[in-house]
C-alpha positions as CSV (number, residue, x, y, z in Angstrom):
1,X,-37.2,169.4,228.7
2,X,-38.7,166.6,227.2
3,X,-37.5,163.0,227.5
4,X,-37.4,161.9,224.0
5,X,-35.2,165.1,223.1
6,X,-32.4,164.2,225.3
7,X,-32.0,160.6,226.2
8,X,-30.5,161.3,229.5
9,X,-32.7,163.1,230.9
10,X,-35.0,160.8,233.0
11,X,-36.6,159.9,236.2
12,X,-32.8,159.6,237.9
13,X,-31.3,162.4,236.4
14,X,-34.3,165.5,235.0
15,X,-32.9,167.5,237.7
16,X,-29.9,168.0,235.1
17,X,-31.5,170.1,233.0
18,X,-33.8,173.4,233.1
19,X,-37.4,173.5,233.0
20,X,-38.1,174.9,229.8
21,X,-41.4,177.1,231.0
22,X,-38.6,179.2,233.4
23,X,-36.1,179.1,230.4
24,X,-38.0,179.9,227.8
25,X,-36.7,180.3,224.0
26,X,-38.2,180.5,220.7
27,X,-37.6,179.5,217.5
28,X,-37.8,181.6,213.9
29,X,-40.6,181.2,211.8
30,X,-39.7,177.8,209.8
31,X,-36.8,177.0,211.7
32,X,-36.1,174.4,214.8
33,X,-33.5,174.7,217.1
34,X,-33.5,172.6,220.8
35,X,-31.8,174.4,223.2
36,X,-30.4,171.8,226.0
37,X,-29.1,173.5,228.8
38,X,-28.1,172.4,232.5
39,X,-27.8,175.6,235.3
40,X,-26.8,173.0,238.2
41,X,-23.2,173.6,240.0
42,X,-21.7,171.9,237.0
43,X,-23.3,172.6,234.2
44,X,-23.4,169.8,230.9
45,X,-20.4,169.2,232.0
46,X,-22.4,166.6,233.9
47,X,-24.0,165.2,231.0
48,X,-21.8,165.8,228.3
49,X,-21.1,162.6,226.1
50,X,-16.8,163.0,227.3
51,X,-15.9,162.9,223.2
52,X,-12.4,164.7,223.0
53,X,-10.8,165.7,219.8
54,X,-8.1,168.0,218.8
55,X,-9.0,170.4,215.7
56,X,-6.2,170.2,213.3
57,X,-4.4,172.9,210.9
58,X,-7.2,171.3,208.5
59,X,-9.5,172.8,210.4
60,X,-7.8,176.2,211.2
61,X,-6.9,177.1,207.8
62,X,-10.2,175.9,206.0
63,X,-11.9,179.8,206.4
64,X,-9.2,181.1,204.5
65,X,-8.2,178.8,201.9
66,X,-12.0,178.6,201.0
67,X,-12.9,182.1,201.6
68,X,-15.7,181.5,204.0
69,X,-16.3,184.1,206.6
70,X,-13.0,185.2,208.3
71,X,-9.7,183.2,209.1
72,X,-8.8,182.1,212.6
73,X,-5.9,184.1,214.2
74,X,-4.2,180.7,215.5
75,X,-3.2,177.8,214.0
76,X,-2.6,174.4,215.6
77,X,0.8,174.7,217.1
78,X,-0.9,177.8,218.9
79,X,-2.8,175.8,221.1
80,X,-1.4,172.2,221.1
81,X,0.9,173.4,224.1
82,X,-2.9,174.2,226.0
83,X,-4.7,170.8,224.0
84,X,-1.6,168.7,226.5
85,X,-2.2,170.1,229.3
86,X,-6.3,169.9,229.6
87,X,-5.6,166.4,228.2
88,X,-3.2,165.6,231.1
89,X,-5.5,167.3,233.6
90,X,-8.8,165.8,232.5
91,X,-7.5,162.1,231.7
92,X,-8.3,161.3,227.9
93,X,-8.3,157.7,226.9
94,X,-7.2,157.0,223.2
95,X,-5.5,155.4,220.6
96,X,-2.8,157.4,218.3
97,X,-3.2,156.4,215.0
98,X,-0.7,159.6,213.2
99,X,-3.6,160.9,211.3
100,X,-2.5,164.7,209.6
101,X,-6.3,165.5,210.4
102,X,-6.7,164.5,213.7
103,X,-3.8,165.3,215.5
104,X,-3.1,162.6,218.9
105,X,-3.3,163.7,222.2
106,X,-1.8,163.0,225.9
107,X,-3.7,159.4,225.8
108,X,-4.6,157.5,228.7
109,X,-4.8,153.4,227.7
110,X,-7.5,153.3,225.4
111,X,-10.5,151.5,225.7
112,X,-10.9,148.1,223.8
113,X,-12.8,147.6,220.7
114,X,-15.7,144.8,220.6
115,X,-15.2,141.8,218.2
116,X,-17.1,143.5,215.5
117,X,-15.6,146.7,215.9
118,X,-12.3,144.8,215.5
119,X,-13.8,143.4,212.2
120,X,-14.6,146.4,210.7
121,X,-11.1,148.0,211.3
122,X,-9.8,145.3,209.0
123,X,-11.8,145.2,206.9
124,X,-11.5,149.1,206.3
125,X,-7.4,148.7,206.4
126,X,-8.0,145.9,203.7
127,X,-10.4,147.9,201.4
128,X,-9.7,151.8,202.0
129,X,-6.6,153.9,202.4
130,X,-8.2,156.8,203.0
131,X,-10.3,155.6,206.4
132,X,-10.0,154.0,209.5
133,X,-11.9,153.2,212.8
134,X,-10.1,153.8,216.2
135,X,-12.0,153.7,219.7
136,X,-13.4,156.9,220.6
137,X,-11.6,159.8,222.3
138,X,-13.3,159.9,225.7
139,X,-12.6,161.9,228.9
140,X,-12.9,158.8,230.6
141,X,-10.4,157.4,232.9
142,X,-9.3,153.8,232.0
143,X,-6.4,153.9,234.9
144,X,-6.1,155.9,238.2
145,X,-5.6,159.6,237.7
146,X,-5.2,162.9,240.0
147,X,-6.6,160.7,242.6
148,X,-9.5,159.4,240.5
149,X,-10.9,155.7,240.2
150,X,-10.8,154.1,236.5
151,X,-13.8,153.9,235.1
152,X,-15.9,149.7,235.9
153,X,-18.2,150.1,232.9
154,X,-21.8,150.2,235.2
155,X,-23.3,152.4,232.4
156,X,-25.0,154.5,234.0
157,X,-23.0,157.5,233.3
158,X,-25.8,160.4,232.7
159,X,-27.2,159.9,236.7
160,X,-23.3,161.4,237.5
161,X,-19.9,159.5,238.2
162,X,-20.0,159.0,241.8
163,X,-16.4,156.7,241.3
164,X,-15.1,160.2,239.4
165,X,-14.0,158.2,236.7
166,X,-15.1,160.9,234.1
167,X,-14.6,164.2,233.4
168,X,-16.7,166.8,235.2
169,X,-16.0,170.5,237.1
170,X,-17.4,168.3,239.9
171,X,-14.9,165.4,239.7
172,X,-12.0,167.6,238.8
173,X,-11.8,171.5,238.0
174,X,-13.7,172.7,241.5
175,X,-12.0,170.5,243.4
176,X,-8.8,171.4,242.4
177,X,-10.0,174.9,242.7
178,X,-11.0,174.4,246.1
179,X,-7.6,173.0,247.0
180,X,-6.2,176.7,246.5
181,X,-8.1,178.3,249.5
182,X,-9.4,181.1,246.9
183,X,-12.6,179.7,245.8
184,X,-16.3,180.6,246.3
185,X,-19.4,179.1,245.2
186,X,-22.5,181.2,244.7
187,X,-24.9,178.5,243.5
188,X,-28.8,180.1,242.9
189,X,-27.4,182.8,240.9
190,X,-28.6,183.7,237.7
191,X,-26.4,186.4,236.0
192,X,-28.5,189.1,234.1
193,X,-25.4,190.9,232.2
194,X,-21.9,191.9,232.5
195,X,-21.3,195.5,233.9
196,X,-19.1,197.3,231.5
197,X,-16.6,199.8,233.1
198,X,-16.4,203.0,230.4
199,X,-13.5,204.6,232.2
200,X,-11.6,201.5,231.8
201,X,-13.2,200.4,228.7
202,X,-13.5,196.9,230.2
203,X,-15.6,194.6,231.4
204,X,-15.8,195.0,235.4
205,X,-18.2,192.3,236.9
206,X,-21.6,191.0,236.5
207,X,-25.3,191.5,238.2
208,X,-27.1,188.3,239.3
209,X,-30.3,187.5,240.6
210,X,-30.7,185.5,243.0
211,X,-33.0,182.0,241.6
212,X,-34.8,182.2,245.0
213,X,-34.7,185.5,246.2
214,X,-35.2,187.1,243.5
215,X,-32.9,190.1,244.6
216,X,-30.2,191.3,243.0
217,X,-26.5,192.0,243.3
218,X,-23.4,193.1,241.5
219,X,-20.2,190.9,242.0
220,X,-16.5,192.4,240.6
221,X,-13.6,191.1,238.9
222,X,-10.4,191.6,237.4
223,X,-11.0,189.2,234.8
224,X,-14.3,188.0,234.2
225,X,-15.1,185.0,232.4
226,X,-18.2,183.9,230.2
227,X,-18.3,180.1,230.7
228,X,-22.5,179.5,230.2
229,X,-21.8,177.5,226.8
230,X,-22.4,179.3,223.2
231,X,-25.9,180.3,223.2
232,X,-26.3,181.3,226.7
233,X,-22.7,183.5,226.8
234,X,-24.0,184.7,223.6
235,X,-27.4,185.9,225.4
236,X,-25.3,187.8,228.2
237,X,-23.4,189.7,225.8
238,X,-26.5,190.6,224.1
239,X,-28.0,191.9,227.0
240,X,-25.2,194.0,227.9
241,X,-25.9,196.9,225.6
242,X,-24.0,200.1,226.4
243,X,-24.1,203.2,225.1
244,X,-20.8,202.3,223.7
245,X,-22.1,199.3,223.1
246,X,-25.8,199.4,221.8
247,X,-26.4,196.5,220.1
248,X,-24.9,194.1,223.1
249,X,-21.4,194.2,224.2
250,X,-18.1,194.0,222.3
251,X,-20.5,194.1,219.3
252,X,-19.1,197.0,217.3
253,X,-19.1,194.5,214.2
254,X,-22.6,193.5,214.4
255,X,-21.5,190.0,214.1
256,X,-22.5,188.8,217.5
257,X,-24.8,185.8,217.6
258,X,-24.1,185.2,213.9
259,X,-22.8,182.4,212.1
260,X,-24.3,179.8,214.8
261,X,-23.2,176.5,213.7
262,X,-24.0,173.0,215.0
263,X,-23.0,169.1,213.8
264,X,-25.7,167.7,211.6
265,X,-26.9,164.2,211.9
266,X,-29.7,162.1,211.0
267,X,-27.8,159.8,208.1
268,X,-25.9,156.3,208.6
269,X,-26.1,152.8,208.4
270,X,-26.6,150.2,210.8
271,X,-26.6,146.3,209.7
272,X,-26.6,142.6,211.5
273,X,-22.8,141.7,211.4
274,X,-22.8,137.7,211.5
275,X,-21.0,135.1,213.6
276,X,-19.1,136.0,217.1
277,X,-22.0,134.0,218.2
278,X,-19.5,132.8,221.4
279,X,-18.8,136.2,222.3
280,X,-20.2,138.9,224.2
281,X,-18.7,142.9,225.1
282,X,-16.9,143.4,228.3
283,X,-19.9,145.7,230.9
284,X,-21.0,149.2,229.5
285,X,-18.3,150.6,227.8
286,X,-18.9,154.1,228.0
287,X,-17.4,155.0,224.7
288,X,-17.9,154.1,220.9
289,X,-15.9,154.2,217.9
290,X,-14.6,157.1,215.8
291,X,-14.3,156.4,212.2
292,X,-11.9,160.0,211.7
293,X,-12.8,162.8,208.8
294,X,-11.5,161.1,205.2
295,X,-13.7,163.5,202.9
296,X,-11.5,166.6,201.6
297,X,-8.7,165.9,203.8
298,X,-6.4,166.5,200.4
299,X,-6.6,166.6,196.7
300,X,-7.2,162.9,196.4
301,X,-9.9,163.1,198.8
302,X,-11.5,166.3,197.3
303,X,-15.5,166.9,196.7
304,X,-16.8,168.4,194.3
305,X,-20.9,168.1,195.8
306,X,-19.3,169.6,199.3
307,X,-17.1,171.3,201.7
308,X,-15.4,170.2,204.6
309,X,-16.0,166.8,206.1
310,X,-17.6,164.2,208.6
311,X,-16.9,161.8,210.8
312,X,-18.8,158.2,212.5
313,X,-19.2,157.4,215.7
314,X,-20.9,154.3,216.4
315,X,-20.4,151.1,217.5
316,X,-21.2,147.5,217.7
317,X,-22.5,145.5,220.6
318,X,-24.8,142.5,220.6
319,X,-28.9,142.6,221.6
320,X,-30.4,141.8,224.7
321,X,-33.2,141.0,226.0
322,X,-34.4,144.9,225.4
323,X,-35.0,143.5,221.7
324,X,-38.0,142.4,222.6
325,X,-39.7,145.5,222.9
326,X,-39.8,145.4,218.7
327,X,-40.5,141.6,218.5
328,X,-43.8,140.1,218.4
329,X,-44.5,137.1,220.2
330,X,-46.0,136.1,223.5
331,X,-45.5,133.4,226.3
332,X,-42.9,130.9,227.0
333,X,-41.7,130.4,224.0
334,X,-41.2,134.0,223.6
335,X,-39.5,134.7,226.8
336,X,-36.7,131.6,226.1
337,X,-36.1,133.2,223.0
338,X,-34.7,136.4,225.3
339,X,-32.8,134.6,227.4
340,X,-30.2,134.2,225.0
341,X,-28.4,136.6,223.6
342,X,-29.5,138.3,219.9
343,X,-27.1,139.2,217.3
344,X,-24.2,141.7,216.7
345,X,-25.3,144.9,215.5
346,X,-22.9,147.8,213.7
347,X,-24.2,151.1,213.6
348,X,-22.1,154.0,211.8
349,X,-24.3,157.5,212.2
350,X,-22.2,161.0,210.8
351,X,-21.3,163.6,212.6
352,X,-21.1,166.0,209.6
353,X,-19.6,169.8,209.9
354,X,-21.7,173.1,208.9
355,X,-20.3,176.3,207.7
356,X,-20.6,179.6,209.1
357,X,-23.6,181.3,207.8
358,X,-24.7,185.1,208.6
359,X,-28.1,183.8,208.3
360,X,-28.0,181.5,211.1
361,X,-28.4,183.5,214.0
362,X,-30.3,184.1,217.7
363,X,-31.1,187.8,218.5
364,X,-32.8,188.9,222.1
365,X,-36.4,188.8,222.1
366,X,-37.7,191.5,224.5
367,X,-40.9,190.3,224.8
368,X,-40.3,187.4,226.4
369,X,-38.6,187.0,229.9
370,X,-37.6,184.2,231.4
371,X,-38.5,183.4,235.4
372,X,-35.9,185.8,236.4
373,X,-37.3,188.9,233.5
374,X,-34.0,188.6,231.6
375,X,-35.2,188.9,227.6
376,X,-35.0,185.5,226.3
377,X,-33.4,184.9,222.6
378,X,-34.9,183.8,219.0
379,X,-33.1,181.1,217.3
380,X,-33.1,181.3,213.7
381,X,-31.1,178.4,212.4
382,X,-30.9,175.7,209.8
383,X,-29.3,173.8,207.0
384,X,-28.2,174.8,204.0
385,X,-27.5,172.6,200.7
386,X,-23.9,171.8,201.7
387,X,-25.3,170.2,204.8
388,X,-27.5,168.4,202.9
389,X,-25.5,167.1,200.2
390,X,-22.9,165.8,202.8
391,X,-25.7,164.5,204.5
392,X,-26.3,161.9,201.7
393,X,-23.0,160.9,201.5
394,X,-22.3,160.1,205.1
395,X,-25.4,157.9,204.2
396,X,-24.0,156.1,201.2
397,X,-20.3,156.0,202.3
398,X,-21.8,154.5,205.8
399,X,-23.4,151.9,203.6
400,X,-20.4,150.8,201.6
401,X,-18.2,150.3,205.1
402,X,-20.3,148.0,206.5
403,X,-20.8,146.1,203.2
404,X,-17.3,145.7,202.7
405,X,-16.9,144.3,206.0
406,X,-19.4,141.4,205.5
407,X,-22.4,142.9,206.8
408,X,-25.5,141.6,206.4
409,X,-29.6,142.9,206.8
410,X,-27.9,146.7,206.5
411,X,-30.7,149.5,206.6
412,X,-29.3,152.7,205.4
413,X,-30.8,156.0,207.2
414,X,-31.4,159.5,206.0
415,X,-32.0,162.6,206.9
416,X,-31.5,165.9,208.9
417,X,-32.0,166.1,212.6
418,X,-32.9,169.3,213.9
419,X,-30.3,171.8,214.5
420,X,-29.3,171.9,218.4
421,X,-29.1,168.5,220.3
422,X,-26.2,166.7,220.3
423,X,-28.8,164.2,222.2
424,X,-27.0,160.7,220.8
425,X,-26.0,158.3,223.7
426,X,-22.6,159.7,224.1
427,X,-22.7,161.3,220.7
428,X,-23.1,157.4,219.3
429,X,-27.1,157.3,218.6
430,X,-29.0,158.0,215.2
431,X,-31.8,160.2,214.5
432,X,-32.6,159.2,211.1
433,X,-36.3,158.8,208.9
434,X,-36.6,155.3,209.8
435,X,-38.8,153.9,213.2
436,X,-38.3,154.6,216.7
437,X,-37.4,151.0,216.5
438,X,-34.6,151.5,214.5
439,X,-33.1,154.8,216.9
440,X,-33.8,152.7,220.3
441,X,-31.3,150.0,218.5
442,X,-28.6,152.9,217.5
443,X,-28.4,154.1,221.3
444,X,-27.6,150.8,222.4
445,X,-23.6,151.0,222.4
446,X,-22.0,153.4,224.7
447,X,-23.3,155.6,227.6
């Protein structure tokens, strides 16, 4: 794992996330996908940015009214009833705002917006009625819950929550597990496939190496459950061809690893938003803002150039001293002028949705092992022209927000990130086709 593909992973906190050279993957010919992964008692959920929303009948019904791949067997009031309680459990922190596309949740007190932010949600009140910007979602505790401390903003969120303020199987899940007398952890284990039962016609348990032995053993369930994140659950089933099964189990249809999809990002706009010279943000919020889907939410906001929608996260907070790493200057002089604060910055980058495509898939790839000789997987995966028509409008739309609002010096960026890392600082970065300068100053609000 590199560091500039995932911005958390660092000096404190590398141990988070695999060594590439043991877990190996490659890529199609003309295609880049990065595969971040975390094997640690765990998992992401360590390192996970904490942005919660709800899908919305919107999103259920969008297959089939648009005849793209298959409909969804549930709808929204299917799984509201389950949305509460994880919400409850976990401890999401929110606003409700009564939006038809993004249904509210069980909200903790949400998190306060910055001066600017505040500006902006205004100014969009005052010159859209078809947007608006609300704090982010976050599983993030801003009050005590189930025992855990509220969050005190140090910002340092990716090295792991020792005050348990955010969500985590750590903080919350294995603990509560534990609390039932009925719970075993087998850390070191590396599951090779699921062991298919063909009297039963079920799956029966799993065979896992051990990450430092080496040896193998086979572990039995009633119910067995695939929890190791798309890609990875995708890679077991794969590699649990049966004869009933050739082509990896539960694939009679020939659809599994198919339609991989991901957010794109890469387009936004950031600007200089003047004045609030007196003021400065409250710690390290570890949360942005969420400017909610407004494209083809209903026939006044329908596209022709695109399907489906977006949505910003961002933020604003003011420059410190860290600005000087992209100023020139030297001496005295130079170090006064970063003693004081610089100015307030806005950033807006999308978070844009792609559709299912057969062609975007990952198939095993024999011929290459990983440390523990499981057969590793081929990504093939990338955009397609509704991606990239969205793409430019997230960049133009981003643009006209923060004009509206009074922004000043606003740089508008472009461009597709690679499919696979949702590596923003808490989802609230840019990756766009302007400098590193420019993406060092995006990951600056939230944690």
């Amino acid at each position: 794992m590199q560091r500039e593909v995932h911005y958390a992973c660092d000096e404190y906190s590398h141990k988070f996330f695999v060594n590439d050279k043991e877990n190996p993957y490659t890529n199609a010919a003309g295609t880049k996908f990065s595969w971040i992964r975390g094997r640690q008692v765990g998992g992401k959920s360590i390192t996970w940015g904490r942005q919660s929303y709800r899908w919305s009948d919107l999103d259920f019904e969008a297959n089939l009214k648009e005849g793209v791949a298959i409909d969804w067997p549930i709808r929204y009031a299917d799984i509201a009833p389950w949305y509460d309680y994880v919400e409850e459990f976990a401890g999401i922190s929110g606003q409700a705002e009564g939006l038809p596309q993004l249904p509210d949740g069980k909200f903790l007190p949400p998190m306060e917006l910055t001066c600017v932010e505040q500006d902006v949600r205004a100014s969009l009140a005052k010159h859209f009625d078809d947007r608006i910007l609300t704090i982010g979602r976050s599983a993030v505790l801003t009050r005590v819950h189930k025992g855990r401390a509220a969050c005190h903003y140090c910002g340092i969120c990716h090295r792991g929550c020792i005050t348990q303020s955010y969500f985590s199987s750590l903080n919350s899940t294995l603990p509560a597990a534990a609390k039932t007398g009925k719970l075993t952890i087998r850390p070191y284990s590396v599951v090779h496939s699921v062991i298919y039962d063909s009297a039963k016609k079920r799956a029966s348990g799993v065979r896992v190496i051990d990450a430092q032995t080496k040896e193998t053993t086979e572990y039995k369930g009633r119910i067995i459950f695939l929890c190791a994140s798309t890609l990875e659950s995708t890679r077991l089933m794969l590699n649990s061809a049966t004869s009933e099964f050739p082509n990896g189990l539960g694939n009679g249809s020939g659809e599994l690893g198919h339609n991989l999809m991901d957010h794109h990002m890469g387009s936004g706009a950031a600007c200089v938003m003047p004045g609030h010279e007196d003021k400065m943000p409250f710690g390290n919020r570890p949360n942005g803002i969420y400017v909610p889907r407004f494209r083809n939410t209903n026939d006044k906001t329908k596209q022709k150039e695109f399907a489906r929608g977006y949505g910003y996260q961002g933020g604003g907070s003011r420059e410190g001293w860290g600005r000087g790493s992209f100023m020139s200057g030297f001496g005295v002089e130079f170090k006064n002028v970063l003693k004081m604060p610089g100015p307030w910055r806005m950033t807006l980058a999308g978070f844009g949705e792609c559709l299912p495509y057969h062609s975007n898939y990952v198939e095993v790839n024999k011929d290459k092992v990983d440390a523990w000789g499981i057969p590793t997987l081929t990504i093939n995966c990338k955009w397609e022209e509704n991606e990239k028509k969205m793409s430019r409008d997230i960049a133009v739309q981003a643009a006209e927000i923060l004009a509206a609002s009074g922004a000043k010096e606003i740089g508008v960026f472009f461009g597709y990130d690679v499919t696979g890392p949702r590596n923003s600082r808490n989802g609230h970065g840019a990756h766009g086709t302007r400098s590193e300068n420019f993406r060092a100053e995006c990951a600056q609000p939230g944690t």
